[in-house]
N, C-alpha and C positions, 0 to 999 in steps of 0.2 A: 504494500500500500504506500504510495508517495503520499508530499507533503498536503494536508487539508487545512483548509481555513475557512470559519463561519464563525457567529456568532448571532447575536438577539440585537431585534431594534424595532420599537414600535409595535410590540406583543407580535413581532415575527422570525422564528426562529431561519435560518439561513446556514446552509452548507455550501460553499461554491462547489462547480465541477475539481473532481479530483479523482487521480487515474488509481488503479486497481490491475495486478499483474493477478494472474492465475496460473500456478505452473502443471506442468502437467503431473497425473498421479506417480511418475517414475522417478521423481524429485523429492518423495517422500522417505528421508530417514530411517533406517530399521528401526530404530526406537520408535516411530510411529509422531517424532514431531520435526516439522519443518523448522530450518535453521532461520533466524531474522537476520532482514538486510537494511541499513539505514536508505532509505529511500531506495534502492535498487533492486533491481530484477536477482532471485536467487544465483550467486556467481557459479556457472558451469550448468543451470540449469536451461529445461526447453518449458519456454511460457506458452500455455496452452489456450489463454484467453487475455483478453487487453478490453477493461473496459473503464467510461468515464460513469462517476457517478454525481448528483449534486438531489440536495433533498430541499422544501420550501415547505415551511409548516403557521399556518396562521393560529395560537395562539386563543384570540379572541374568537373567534368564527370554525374554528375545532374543522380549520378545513388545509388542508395539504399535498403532499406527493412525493414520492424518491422517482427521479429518472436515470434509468441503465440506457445509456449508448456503448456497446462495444463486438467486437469479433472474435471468434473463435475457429481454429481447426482444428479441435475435439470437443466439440460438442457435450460427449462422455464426460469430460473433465467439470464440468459445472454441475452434471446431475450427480454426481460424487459430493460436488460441495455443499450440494441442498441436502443432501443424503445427512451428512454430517451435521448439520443443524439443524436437521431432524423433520427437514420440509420434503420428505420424496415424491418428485414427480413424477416417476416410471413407475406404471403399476399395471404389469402382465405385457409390457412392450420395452424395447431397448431401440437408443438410436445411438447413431455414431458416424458423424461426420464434422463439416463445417457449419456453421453459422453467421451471417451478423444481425444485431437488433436495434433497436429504438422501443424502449417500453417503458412505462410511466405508471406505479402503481400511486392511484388517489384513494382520496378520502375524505367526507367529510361526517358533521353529526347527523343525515339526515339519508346517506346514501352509506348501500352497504361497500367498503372496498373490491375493488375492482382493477384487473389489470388493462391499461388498453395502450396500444402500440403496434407493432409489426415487428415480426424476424423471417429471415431469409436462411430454410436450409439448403445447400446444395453440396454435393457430391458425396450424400450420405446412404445409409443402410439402417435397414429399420425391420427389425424381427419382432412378430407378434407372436403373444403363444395362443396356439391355434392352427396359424399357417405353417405347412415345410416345409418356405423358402422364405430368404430375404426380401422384403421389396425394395430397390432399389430405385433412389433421388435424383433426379437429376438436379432438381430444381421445385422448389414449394415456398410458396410466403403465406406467413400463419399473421392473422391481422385479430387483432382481440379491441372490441366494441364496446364498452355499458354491456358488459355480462355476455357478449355476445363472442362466437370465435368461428373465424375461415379461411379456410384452407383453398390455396387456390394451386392448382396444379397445373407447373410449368412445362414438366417431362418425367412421367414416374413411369418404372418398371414393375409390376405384377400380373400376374397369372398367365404370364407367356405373353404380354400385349404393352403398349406404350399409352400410358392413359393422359388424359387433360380434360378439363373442367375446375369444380370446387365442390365444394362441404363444410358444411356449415352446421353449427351449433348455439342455435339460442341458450338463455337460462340458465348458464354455467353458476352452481353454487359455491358458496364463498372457498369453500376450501380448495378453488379452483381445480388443478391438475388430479388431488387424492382423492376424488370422489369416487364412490361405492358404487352408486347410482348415476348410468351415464345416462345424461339428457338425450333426446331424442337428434339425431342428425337429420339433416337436408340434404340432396347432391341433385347436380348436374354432372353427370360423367363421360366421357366420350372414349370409347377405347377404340386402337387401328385393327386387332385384329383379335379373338378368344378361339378359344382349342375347346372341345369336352374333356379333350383326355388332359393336356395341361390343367385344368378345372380341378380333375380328379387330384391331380399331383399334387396338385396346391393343396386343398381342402380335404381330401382326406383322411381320416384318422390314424396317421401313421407319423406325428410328432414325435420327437426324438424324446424321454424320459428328461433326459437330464437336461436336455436346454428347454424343457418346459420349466423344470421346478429352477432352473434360474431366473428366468424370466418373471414366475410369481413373486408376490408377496409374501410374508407369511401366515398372515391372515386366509390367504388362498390356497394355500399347501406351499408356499414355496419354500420352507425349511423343514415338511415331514414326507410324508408319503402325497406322491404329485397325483392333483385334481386329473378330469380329463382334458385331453387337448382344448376341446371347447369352452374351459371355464372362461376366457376373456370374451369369445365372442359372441357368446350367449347370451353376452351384457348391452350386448349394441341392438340399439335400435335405430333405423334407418329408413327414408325413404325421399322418391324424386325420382328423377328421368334418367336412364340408360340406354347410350345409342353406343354401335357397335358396328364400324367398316364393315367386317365379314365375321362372320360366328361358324365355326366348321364344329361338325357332329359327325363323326365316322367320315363315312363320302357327301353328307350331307351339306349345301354350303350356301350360307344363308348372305344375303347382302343387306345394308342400311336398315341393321335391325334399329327397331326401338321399342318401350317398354316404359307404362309407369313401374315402379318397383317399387317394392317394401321388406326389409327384413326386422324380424322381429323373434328372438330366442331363437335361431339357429333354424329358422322359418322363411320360406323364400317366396315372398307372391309378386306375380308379374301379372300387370292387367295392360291390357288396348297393347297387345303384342302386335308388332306390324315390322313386313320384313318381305324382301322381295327372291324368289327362289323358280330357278328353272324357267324364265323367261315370265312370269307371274307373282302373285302376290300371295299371303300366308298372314291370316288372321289369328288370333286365340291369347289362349291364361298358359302358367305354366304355375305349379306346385312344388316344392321343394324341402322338403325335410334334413338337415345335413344333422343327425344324430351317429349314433353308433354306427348304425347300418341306415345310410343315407335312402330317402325315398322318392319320385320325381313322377308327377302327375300333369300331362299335358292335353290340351285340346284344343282344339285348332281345323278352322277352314281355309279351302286353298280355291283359287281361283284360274284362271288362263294359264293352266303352268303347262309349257310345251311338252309333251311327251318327247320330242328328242332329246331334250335337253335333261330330264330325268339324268342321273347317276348311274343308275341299275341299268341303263339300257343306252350308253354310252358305245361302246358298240356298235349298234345300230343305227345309230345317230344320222348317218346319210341314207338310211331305207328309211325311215318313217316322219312321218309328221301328224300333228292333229293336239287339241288341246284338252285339257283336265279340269275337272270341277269337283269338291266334295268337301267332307269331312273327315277327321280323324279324331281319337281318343287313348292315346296310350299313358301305360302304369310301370315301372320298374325299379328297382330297389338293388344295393350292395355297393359295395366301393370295388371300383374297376372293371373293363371291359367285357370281362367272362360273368362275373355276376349279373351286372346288369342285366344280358344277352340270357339269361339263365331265368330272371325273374320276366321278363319282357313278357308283355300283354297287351292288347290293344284291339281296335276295332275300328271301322269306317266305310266309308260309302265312295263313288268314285261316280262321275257322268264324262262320258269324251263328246266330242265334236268333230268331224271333222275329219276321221282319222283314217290314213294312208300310208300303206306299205308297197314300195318298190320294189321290183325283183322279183315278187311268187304272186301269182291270180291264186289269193286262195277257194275264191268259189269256184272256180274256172277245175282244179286242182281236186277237190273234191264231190265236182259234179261227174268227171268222167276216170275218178280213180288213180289218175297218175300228176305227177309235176306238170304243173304249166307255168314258164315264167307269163309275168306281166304286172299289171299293179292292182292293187285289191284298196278299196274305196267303202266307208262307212259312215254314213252323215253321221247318226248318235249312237252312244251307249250306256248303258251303266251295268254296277255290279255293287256288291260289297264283298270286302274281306276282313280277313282277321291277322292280329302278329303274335308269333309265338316266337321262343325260347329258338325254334330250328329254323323261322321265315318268315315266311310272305305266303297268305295261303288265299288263295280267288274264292271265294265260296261260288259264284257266279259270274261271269260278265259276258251279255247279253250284247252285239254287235247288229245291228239293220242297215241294210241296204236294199234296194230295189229289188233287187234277185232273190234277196232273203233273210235268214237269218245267222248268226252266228252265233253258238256258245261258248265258252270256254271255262276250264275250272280246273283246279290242280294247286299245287304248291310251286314257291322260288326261294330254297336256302340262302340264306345269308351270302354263301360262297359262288351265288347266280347260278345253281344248278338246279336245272325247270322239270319238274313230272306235271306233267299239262296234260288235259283231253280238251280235246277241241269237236264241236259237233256240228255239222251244218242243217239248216233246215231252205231248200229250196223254196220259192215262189214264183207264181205268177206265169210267166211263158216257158220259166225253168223247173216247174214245176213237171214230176212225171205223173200219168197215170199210177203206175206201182209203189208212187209218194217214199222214194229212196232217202234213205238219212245214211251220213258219211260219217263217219267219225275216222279221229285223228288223234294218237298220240306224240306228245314232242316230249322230250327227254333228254338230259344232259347238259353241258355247259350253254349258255345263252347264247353266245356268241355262233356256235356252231352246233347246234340242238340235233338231234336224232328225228325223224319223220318218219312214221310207217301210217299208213289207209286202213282201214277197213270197212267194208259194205257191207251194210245190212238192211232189210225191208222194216221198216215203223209197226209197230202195233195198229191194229185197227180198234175203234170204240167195241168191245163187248169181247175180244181177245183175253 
């Protein structure tokens, strides 16, 4: 601490600015006390912070302030020093990088204390416990209001994406940073790009033992036997807008998603989901349980989405065209890819328009028993299916065209390998006297499927 000068004048007590050295923790004596320097910086030591301080107290009017202007590049080194005067700011999170601030804690008889100012971290690292990775800073300035605090994101790193936006926190209670009970956040958040399975990786329940129970308190377990990973983030309450470049699920790749959102005890709701996928768009809610054994409940309507453009039939991409309408309803549960795929459930409806295959006449094809190229044409259809643990299963879908009809039903594993029946139903000028049904099974990889015919005569009514 250098030289300080103040004194009282006019029932006002007065501190001028006066500089304050911080050394870093590696400066500290094995005896546990730091050596004194008459004004100077510890000799052969590394200063970990440099800050000016100056305080202004009214006396009469019971009204005042201290102000901190300074910089640091350990950040660490100051929650050490509140540590030590018994003020801890880190409670179930750790940060560690740079800083600078401007903060101003007042007061008067009439308002409760309060800090308000701005600090700037950047090129920091910040572990929650909870999450199993770092997220990493580029750049954050945290601005504190009349009780209010926001966080405004310059360039941060988590869950595999580069985020920007802010978050915000009214109603912060006096004992600012050590509170039990965290106030409700706000956000605006923009991330460039989210993974499912980076999701997993982050959020999963697979936090390290020991760098959790460091991270707590002891209040929390953090000096007995350690809480679960979720005791911090169980605490958070949350919500506001989340938009998201591109959102990848499996092969699934979603563009200019966006979502109101809300979490609340390790509870994930997403309402007015809107997102654009496969040349179309993708309505609905999504559900989200992230407990032991995480849970995730979605539904959702789809609109114009190209069937070429589909994932699963990527492939095919230059044989077909026509478009998709419908709904969905899926249910799944566990931490990681096989689980999920294991617990997977769901259900929906599908309508096409439209829709055109190059290269095989399949009515052509099944009206006279053998291959005929050409192109096969269906103004509408629909069907509903189901998802299971092993696929994609058609319970029905129903093809019209002029000549007639067409069925199809079967399964498509996960792995795009198809057991399909396909059934034709003739009409009209194509229709025979002996009213012939064709049926067709397709089998094997998607890409290159198996084709055999078979002829049979229809039932007649009273058969």
């Amino acid at each position: 601490m250098r030289a300080m000068r103040g004194g009282t004048q006019k029932q006002r007590l007065v501190v001028e600015p006066f500089a304050v050295s911080v050394p870093t923790a590696k400066t500290v004596v094995s005896s546990g006390r730091t050596p004194l320097a008459s004004g100077n910086v510890l000799a052969g030591s590394s200063v970990g912070a440099n800050a000016i301080l100056s305080l202004v107290n009214d006396l009469d009017a019971k009204t005042g302030g201290i102000r901190i202007e300074g910089q640091t590049t350990r950040i660490q080194d100051i929650f050490s020093l509140a540590n030590s005067f018994g003020r801890p700011l880190q409670n179930g999170w750790e940060l560690r990088g740079k800083a600078t601030a401007d903060l101003h804690w007042n007061w008067s008889a009439v308002t409760v204390p309060a800090w308000n100012g701005r600090a700037d971290v950047t090129q920091a690292i910040l572990q929650v416990a909870g999450l199993n990775q770092p997220v990493q800073i580029e750049n954050v300035r945290a601005e504190w209001r009349n009780a209010v605090r926001k966080f405004t994101l310059g360039k941060v790193s988590a869950f595999g994406a580069s985020w920007s936006g802010s978050v915000e926190q009214p109603g912060i209670l006096p004992s600012d940073f050590g509170e039990v009970e965290i106030a409700p956040w706000s956000f605006q958040l923009q991330a460039d790009h989210l993974d499912a399975t980076e999701l997993d990786r982050w959020i999963g329940p697979r936090a390290r033992p020991g760098w959790l129970q460091r991270l707590l308190p002891p209040g929390l377990g953090g000096s007995s036997a350690p809480e679960p990973p979720s005791v911090v983030l169980r605490r958070i309450r949350a919500s506001g807008d989340l938009r998201v470049d591109e959102l990848t699920i499996e092969k699934i790749k979603f563009k200019q998603f966006s979502a109101q959102t809300n979490l609340t005890a390790l509870k994930l709701s997403m309402r007015n989901v809107q997102t654009q996928w496969s040349g179309g768009e993708v309505k609905g809610s999504v559900e989200a349980a992230f407990s032991a054994k995480p849970r995730y409940e979605i539904a959702a309507s789809f609109e114009r989405i190209s069937i070429a453009q589909m994932p699963w039939l990527a492939k095919l991409s230059d044989r077909l065209a026509g478009t998709a309408y419908g709904r969905l309803e899926v249910h799944a549960g566990g931490v990681g890819r096989d689980a999920l795929l294991r617990s997977l459930d769901g259900k929906g409806d599908i309508r096409l328009s439209n829709v055109e295959l190059r290269g095989w006449d399949v009515a052509g094809t099944m009206a006279i028993g053998e291959w005929k190229t050409g192109i096969s044409r269906w103004a509408a259809g629909a069907g509903t299916f189901h998802l299971t643990d092993g696929g994609f299963d058609l319970n029905s879908l129903r093809l019209a065209s002029p000549a007639g009809e067409f069925l199809l039903k079967g399964s498509v594993t996960f792995s795009e390998d198809a057991d399909l029946t396909a059934e034709s139903h003739l009409t009209g000028r194509n229709a025979r006297a002996e009213n012939f049904v064709r049926f067709m099974q397709i089998s094997g990889p998607l890409a290159e499927p198996k084709v055999s015919l078979e002829k049979t005569t229809a039932q007649q009514p009273g058969d």
